[in-house]
Backbone as CSV, one residue per row, in Angstrom:
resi,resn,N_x,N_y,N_z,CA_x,CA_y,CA_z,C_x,C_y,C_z
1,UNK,0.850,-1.195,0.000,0.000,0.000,0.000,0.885,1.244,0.000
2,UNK,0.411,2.112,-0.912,0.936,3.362,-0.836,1.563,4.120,0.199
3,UNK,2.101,5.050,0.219,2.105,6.258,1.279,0.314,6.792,1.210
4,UNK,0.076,7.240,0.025,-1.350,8.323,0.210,-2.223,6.902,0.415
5,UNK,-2.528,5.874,-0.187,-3.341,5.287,-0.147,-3.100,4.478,1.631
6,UNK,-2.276,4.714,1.993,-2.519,4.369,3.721,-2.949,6.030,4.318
7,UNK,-2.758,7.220,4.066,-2.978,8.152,4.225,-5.082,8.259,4.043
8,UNK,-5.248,7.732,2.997,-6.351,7.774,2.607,-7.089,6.681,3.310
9,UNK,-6.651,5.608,3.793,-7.427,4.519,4.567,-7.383,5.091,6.171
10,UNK,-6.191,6.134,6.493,-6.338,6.447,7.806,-7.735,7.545,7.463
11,UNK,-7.838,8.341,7.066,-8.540,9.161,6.839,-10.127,9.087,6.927
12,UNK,-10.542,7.642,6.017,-11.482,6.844,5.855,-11.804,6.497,7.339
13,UNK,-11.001,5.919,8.282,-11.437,4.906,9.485,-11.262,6.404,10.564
14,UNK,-10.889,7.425,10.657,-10.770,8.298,11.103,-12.503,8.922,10.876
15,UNK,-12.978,9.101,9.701,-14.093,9.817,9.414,-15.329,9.037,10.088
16,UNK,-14.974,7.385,9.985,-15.838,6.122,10.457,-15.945,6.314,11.946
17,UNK,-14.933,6.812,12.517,-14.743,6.526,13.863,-15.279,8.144,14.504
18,UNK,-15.240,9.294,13.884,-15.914,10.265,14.043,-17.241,10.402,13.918
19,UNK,-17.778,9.623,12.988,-19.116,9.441,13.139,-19.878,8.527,14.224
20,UNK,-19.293,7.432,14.607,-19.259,6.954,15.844,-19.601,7.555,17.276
21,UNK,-18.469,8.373,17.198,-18.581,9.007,18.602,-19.303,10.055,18.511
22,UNK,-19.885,10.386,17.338,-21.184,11.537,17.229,-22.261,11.113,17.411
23,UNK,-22.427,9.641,16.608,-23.564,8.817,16.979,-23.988,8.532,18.692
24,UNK,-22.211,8.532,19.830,-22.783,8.035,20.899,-23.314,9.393,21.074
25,UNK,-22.377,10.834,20.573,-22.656,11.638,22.147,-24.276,12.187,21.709
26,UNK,-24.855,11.697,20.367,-25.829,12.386,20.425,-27.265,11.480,21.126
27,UNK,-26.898,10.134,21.211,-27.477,9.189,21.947,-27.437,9.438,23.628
28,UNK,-26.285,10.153,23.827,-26.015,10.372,25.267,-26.694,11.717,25.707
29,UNK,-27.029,12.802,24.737,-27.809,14.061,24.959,-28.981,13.147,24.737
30,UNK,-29.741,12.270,24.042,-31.032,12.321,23.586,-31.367,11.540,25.083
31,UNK,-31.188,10.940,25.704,-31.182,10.292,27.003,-31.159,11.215,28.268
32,UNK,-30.561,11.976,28.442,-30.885,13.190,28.682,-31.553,13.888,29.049
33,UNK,-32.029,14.414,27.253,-33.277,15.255,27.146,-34.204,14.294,27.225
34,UNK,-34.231,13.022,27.375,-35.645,12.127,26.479,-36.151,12.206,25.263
35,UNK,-35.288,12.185,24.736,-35.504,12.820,23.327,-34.919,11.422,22.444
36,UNK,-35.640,11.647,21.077,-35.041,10.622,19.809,-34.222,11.347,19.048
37,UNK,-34.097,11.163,18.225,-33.302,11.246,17.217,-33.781,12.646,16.196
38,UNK,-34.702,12.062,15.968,-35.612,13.209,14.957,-35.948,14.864,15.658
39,UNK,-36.456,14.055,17.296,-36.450,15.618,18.045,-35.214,16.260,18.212
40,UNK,-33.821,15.554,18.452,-32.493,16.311,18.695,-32.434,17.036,17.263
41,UNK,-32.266,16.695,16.231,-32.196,17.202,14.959,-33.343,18.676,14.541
42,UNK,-34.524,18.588,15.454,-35.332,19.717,15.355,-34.288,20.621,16.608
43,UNK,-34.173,20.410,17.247,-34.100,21.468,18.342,-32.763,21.806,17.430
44,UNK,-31.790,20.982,16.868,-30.569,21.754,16.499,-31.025,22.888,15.346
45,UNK,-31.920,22.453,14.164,-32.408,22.911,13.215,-33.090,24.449,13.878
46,UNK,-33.702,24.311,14.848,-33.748,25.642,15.143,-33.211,26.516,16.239
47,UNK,-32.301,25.772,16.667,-30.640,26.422,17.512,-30.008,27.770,16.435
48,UNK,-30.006,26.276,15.049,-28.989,27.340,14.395,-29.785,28.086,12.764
49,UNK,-31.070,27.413,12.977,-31.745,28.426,11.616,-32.551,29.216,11.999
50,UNK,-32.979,29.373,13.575,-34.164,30.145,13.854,-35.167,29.404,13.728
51,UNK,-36.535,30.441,14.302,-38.080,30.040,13.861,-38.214,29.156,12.798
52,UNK,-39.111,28.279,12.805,-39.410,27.618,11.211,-41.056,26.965,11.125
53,UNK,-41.513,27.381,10.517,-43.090,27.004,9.939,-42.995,25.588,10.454
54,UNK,-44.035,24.793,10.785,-44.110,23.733,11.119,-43.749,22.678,10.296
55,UNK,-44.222,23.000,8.552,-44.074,22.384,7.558,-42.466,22.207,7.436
56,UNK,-41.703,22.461,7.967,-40.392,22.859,7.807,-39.104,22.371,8.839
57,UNK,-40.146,21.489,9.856,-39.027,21.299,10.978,-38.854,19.718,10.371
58,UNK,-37.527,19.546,11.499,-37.341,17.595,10.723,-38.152,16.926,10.935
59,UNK,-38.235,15.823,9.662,-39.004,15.322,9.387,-39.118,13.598,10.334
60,UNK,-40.421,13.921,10.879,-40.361,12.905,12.007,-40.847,12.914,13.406
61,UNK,-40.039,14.296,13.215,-40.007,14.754,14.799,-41.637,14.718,15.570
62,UNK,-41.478,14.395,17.235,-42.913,14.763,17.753,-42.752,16.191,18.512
63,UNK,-43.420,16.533,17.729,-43.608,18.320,18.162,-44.061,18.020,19.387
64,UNK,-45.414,17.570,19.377,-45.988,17.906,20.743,-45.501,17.184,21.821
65,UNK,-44.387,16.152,21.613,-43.677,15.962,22.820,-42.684,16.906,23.339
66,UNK,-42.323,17.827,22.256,-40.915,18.587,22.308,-41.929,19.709,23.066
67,UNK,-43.174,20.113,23.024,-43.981,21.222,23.842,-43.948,21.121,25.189
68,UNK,-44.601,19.701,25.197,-45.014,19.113,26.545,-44.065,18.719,27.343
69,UNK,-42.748,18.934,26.540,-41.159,18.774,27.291,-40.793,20.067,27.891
70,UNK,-41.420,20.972,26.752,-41.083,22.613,27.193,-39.924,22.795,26.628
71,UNK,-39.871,22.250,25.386,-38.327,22.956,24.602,-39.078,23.894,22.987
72,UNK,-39.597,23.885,23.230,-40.568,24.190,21.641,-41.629,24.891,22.110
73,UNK,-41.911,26.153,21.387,-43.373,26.950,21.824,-43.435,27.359,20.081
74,UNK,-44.701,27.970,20.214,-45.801,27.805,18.941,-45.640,29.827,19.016
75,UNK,-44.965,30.285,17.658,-45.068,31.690,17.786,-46.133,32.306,16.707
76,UNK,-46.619,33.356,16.571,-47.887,34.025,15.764,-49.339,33.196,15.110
77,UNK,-49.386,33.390,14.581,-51.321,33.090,14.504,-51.288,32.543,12.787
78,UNK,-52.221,31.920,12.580,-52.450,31.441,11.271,-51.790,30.962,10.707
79,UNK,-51.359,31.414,8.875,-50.119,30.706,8.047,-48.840,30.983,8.364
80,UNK,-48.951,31.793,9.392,-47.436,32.585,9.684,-47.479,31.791,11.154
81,UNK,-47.856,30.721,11.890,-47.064,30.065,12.788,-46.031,29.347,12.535
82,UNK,-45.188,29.836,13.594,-43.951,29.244,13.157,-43.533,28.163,15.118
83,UNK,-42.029,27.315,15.018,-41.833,26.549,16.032,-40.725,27.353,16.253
84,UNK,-40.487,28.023,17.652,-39.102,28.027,17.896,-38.596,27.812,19.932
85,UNK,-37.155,27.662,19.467,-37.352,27.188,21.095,-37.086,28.103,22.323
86,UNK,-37.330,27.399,23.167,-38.173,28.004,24.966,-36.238,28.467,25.340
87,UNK,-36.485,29.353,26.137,-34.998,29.535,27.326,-34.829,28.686,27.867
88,UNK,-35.552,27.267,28.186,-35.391,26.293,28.643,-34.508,25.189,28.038
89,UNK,-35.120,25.393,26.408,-34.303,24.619,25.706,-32.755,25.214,25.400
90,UNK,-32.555,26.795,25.418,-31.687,27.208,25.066,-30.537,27.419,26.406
91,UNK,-31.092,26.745,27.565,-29.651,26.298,28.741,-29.400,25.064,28.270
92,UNK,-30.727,24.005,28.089,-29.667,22.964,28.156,-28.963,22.836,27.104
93,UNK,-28.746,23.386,25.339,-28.128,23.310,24.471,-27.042,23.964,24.686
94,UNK,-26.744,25.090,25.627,-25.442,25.471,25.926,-24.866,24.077,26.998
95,UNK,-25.859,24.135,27.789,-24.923,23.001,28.527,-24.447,21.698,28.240
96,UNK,-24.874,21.372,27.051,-24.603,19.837,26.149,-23.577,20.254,25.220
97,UNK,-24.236,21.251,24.633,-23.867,21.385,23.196,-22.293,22.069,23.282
98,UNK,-22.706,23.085,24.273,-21.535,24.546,24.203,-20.092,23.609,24.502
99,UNK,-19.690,23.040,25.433,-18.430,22.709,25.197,-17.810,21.986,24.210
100,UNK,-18.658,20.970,23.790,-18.156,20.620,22.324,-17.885,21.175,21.591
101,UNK,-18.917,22.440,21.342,-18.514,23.854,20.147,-17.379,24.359,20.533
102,UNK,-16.787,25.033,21.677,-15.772,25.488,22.088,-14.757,25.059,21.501
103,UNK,-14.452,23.344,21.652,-13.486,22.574,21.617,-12.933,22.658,20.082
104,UNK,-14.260,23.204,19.410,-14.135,22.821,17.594,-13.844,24.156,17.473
105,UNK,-14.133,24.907,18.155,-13.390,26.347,17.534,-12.036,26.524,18.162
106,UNK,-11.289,25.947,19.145,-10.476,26.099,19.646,-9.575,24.942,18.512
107,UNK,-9.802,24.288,18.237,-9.321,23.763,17.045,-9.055,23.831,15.828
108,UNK,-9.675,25.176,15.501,-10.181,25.422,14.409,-8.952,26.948,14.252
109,UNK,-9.587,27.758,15.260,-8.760,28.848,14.945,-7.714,29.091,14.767
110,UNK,-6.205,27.922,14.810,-4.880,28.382,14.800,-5.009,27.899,13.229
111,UNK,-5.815,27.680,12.479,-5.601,27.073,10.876,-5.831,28.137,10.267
112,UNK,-4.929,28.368,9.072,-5.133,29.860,8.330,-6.042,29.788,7.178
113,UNK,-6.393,30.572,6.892,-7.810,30.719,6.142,-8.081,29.717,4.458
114,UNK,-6.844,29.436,4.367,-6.711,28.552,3.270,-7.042,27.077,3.562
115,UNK,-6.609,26.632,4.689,-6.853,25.586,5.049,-8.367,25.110,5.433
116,UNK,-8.741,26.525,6.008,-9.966,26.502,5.960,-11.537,26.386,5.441
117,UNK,-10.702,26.708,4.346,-11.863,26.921,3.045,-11.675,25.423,2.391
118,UNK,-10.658,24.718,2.491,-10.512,23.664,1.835,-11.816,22.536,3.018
119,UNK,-11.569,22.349,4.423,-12.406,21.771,5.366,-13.582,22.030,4.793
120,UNK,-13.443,23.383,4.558,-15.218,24.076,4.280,-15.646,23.006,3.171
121,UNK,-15.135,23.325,2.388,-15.200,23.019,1.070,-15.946,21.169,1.315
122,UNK,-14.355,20.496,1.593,-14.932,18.998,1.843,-15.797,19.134,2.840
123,UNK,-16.279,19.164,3.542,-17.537,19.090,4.697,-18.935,19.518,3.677
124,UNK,-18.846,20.243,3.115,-20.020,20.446,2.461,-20.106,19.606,1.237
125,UNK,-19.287,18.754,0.518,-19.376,18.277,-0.442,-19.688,17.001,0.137
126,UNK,-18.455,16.779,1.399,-19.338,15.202,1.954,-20.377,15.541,2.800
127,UNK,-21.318,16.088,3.079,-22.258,16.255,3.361,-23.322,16.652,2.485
128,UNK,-23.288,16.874,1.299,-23.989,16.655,-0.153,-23.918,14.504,-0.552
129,UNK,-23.148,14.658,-0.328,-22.252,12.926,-0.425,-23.000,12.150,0.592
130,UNK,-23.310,12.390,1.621,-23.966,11.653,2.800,-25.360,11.875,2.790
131,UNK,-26.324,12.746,2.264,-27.049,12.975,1.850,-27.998,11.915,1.043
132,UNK,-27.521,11.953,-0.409,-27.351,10.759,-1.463,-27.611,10.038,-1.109
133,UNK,-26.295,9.208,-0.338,-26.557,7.906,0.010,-27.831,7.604,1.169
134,UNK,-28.127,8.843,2.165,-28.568,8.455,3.015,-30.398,7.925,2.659
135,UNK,-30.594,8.944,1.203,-31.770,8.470,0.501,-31.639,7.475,-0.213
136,UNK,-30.389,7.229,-0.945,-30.201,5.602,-1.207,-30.769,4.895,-0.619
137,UNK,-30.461,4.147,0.950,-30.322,3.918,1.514,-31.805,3.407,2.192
138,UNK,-32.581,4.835,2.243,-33.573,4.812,3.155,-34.518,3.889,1.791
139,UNK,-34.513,3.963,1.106,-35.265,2.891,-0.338,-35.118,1.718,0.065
140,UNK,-34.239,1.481,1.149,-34.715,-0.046,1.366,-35.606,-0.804,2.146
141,UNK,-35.826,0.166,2.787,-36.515,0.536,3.912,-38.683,0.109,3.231
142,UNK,-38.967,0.864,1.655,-39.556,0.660,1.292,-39.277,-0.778,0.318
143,UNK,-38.612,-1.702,0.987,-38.631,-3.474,-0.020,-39.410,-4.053,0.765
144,UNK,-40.201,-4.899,0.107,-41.235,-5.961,0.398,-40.358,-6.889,1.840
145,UNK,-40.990,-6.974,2.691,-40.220,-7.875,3.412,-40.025,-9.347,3.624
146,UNK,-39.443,-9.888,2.415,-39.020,-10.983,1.571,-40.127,-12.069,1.177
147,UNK,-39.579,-12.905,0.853,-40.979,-13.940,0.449,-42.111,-14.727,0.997
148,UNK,-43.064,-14.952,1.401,-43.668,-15.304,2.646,-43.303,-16.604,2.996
149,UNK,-42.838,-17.283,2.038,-42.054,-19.048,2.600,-41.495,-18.669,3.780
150,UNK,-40.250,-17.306,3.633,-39.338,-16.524,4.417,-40.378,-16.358,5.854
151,UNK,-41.136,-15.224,5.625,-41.733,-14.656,6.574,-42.326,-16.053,7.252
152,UNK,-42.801,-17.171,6.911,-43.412,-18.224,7.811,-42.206,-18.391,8.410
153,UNK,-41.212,-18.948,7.905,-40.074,-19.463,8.519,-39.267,-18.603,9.597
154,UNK,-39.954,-16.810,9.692,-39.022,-16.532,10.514,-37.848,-15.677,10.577
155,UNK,-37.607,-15.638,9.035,-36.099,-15.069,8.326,-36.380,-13.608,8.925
156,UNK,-35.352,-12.957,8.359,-34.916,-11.688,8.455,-35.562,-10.894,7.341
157,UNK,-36.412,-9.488,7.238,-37.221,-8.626,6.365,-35.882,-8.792,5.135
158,UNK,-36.050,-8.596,3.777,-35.724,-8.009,2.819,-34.249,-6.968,3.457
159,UNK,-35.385,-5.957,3.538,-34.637,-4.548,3.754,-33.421,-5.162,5.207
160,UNK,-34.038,-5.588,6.185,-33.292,-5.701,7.642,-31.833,-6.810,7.147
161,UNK,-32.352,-7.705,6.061,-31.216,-8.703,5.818,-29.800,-7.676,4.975
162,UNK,-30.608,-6.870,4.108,-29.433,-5.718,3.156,-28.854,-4.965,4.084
163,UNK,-29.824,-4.636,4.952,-28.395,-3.688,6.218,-27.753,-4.427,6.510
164,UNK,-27.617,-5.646,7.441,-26.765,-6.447,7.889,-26.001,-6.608,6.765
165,UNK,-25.923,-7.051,5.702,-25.051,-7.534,4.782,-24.061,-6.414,4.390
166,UNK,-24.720,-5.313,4.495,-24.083,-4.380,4.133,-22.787,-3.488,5.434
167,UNK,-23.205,-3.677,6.294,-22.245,-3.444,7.294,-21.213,-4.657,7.644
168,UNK,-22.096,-5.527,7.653,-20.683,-6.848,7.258,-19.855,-6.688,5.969
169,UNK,-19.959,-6.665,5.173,-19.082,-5.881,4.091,-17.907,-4.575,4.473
170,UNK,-18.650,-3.914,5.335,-18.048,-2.152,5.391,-17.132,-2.495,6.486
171,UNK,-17.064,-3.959,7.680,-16.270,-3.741,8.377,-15.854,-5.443,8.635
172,UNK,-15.196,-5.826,7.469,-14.456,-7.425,7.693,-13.643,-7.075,8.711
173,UNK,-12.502,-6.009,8.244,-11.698,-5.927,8.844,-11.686,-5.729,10.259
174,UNK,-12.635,-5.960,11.412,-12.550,-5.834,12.313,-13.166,-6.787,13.139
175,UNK,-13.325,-6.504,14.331,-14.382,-7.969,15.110,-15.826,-7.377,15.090
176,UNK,-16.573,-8.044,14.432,-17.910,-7.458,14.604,-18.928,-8.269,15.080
177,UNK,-19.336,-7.809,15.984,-20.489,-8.435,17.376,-21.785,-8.501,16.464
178,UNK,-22.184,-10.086,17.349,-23.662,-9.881,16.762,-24.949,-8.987,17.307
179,UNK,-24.164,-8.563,18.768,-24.982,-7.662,18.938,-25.555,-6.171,17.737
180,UNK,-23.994,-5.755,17.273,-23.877,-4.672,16.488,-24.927,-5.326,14.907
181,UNK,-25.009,-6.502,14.735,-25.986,-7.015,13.675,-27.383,-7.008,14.283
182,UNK,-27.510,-7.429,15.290,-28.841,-7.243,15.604,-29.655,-6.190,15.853
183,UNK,-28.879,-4.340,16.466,-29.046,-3.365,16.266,-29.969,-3.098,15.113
184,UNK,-29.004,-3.465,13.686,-29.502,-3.582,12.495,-30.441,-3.922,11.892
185,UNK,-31.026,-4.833,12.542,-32.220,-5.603,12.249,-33.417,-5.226,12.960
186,UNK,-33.189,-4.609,14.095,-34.240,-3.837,14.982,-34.652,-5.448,15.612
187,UNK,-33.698,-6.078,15.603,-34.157,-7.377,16.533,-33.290,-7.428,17.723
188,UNK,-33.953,-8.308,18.783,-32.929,-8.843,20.033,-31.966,-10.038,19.244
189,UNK,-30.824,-9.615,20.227,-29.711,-10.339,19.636,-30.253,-12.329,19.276
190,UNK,-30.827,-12.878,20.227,-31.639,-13.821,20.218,-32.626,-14.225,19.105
191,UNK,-33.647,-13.295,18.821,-34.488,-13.345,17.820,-33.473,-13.093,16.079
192,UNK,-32.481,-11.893,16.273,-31.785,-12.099,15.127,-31.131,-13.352,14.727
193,UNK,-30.671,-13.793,16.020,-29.797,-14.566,15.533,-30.349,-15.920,14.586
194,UNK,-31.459,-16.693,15.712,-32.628,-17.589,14.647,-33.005,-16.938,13.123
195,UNK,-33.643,-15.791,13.260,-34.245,-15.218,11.835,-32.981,-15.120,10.969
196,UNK,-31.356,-14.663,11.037,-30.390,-15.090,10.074,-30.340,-16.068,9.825
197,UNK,-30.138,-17.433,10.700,-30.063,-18.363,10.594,-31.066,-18.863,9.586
198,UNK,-32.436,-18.347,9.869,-33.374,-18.869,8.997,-33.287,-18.590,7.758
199,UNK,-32.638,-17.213,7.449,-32.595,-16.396,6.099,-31.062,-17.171,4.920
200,UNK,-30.271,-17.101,6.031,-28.913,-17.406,5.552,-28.946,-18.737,5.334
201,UNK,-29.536,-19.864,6.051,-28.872,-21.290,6.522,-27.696,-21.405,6.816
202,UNK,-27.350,-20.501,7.702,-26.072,-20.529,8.772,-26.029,-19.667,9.893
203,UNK,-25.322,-19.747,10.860,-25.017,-18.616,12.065,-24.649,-17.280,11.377
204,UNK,-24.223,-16.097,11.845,-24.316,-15.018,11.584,-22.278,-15.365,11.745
205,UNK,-21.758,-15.433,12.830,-20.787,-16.012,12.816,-20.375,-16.964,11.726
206,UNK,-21.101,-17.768,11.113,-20.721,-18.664,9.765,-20.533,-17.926,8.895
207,UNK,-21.700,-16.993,8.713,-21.468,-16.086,7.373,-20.319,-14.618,7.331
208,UNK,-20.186,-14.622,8.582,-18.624,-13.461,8.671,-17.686,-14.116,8.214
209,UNK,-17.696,-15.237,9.215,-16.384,-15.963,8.658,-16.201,-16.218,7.019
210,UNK,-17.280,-16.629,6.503,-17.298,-17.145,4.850,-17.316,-15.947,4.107
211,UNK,-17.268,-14.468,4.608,-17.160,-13.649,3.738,-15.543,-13.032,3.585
212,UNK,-15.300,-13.260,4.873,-13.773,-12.891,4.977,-13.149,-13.338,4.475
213,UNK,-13.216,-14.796,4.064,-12.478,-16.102,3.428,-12.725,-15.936,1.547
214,UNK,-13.808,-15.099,1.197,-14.233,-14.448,-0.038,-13.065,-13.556,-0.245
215,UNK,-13.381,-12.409,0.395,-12.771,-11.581,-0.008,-10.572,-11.575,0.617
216,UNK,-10.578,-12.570,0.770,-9.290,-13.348,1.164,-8.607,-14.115,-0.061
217,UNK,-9.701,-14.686,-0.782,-9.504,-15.265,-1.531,-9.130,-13.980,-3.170
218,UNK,-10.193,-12.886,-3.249,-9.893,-12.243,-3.989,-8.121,-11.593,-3.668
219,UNK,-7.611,-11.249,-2.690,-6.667,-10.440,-2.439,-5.572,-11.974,-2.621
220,UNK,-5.771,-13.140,-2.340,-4.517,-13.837,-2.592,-4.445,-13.849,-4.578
221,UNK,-5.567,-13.972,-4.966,-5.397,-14.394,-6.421,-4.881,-12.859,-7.030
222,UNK,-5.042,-11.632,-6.757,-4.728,-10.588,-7.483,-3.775,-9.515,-6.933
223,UNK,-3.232,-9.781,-5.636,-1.852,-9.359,-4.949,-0.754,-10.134,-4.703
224,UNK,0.347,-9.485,-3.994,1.135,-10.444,-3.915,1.524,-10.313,-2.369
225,UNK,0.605,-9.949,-1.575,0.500,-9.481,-0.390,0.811,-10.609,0.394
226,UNK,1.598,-10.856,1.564,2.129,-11.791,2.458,0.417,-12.263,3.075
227,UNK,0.583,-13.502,3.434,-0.314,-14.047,3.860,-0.763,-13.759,5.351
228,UNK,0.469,-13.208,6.083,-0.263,-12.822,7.258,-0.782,-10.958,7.010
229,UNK,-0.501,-10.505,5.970,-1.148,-8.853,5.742,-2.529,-8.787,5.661
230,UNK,-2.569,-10.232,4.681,-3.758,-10.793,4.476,-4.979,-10.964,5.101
231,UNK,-4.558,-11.611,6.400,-5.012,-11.773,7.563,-6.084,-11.232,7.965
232,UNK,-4.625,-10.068,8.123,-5.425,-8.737,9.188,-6.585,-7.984,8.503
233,UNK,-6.060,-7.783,7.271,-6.740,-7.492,6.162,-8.640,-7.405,6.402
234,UNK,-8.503,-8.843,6.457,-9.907,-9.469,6.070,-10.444,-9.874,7.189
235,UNK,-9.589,-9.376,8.706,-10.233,-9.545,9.860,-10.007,-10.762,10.866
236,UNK,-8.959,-11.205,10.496,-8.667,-12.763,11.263,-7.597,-12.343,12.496
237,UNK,-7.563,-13.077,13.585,-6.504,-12.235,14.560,-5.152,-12.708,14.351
238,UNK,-4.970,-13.661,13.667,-3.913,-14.512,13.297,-3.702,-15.050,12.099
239,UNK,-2.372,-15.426,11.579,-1.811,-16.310,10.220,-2.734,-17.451,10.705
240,UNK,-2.885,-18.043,11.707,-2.625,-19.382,12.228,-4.283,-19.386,11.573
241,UNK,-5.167,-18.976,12.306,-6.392,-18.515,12.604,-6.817,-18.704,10.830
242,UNK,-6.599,-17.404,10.423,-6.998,-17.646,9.307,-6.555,-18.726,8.144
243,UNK,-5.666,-19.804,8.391,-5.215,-21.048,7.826,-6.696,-21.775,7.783
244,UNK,-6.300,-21.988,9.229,-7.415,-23.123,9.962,-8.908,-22.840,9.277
245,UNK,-9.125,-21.589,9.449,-10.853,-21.067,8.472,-10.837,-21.167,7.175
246,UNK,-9.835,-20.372,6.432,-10.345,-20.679,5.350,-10.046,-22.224,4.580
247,UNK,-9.265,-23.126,5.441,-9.181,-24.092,4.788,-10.611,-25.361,5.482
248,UNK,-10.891,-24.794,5.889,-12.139,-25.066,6.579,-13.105,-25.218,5.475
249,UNK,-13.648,-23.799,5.236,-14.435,-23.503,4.170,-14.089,-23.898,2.625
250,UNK,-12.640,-23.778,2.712,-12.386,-23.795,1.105,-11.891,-25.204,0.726
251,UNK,-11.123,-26.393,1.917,-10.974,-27.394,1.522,-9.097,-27.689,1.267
252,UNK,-9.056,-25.896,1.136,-6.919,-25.409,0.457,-6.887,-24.938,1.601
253,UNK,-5.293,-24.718,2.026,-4.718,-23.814,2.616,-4.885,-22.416,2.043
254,UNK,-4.574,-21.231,2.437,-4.351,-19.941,1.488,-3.126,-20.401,1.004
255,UNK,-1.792,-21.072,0.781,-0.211,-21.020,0.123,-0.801,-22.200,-0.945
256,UNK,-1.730,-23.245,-0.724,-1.865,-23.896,-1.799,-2.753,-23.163,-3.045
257,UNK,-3.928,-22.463,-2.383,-4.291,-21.730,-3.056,-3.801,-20.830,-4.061
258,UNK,-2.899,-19.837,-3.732,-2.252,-19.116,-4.180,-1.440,-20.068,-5.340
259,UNK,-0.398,-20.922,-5.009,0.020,-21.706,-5.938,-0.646,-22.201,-7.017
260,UNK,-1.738,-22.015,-7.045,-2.850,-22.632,-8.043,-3.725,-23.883,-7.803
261,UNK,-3.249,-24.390,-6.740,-4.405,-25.630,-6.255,-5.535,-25.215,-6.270
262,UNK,-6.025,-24.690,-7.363,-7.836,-24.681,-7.048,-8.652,-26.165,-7.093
């Protein structure tokens, strides 16, 4: 691997891992406030845009819990009511919100204005970029939830089986819990685990393992990458480890493989 292209994979798991800890701390304010997801996103929406017509706040949100919380009041009469928030809401957003902001401007300000405009620049383009996908995304949401043979048996929805698959993909390289799959599925770790089983005809654990050993297999046939780089690569904690699996699954060692023993 490159210089930039390890530059560019730090960058990548850096951006992964920032979104992460945005995901907890905004889970850790919404707990908090008692709040979801959709209401934190209104109260920010009008932190930092002002008043907004009702038609206009995020989409989702329960207003009249955010009233009956006392962070949200109802301003002027008729087509011109608009939502904006209480002094109530505007301590506790300093008191959640404000030191984090601090921290980002205190970070921010020793960078000279060139550098700046470039951040600007990417932040708004990947956030045009995250956007996209995030309506991509939500389309799956509208798939039939799979075939009813499926649904008798138990399996996993359509849509709930493509998330899982799809975050197993985005993170071989690491250890990934079935808890973190069952999240996905909006199931208990228990109930997911049967309904994969039912969907897949294997453990959820079977099918990590057999994907790693996939895409293991692509990197021995088209690199010339040492077998323990390999490894790590595709998520195994060991040379040893990943011997033992994929010759498991595949029947070869990875060195016979490579040699051409298919």
């Amino acid at each position: 691997m490159t210089p930039r292209h390890s530059l560019l994979a730090q960058i990548g798991a850096d951006i992964v891992r920032f979104q992460d800890a945005s995901a907890e701390f905004d889970a850790a304010v919404g707990a908090v406030l008692a709040l979801g997801r959709a209401e934190l996103t209104c109260l920010a929406q009008l932190h930092f845009g002002g008043p907004a017509p009702l038609s206009a706040v995020a989409r989702g949100a329960d207003v009249e819990r955010l009233e009956l919380a006392g962070y949200v009041q109802r301003e002027g009469t008729g087509n011109g009511r608009r939502l904006a928030l209480t002094g109530h809401a505007r301590e506790w957003i300093e008191t959640l919100w404000g030191p984090l902001q601090a921290d980002g401007l205190r970070l921010m300000s020793p960078l000279p204005d060139a550098e700046l405009k470039v951040i600007a620049r990417f932040l708004s383009e990947a956030r045009a970029s995250q956007d996209r996908h995030a309506a991509r995304v939500s389309k799956l949401l509208q798939q039939p939830g799979g075939t009813r043979a499926a649904r008798r048996r138990g399996g996993l929805s359509a849509a709930a089986l493509h998330r899982v698959r799809l975050f197993i993909e985005a993170h071989l390289a690491r250890r990934i819990r079935v808890g973190e799959l069952a999240q996905r599925s909006g199931l208990s770790v228990f109930y997911f685990t049967r309904a994969f089983r039912q969907s897949m005809g294997m453990t959820p654990h079977a099918y990590v393992q057999q994907r790693r050993v996939e895409r293991a297999r692509g990197l021995l046939s088209h690199t010339t990458r040492s077998l323990g780089d390999i490894a790590l690569e595709v998520g195994f904690s060991s040379q040893s480890h990943f011997t033992t699996v994929f010759r498991r699954v595949t029947g070869l060692t990875p060195a016979v493989l490579r040699r051409g023993g298919r």
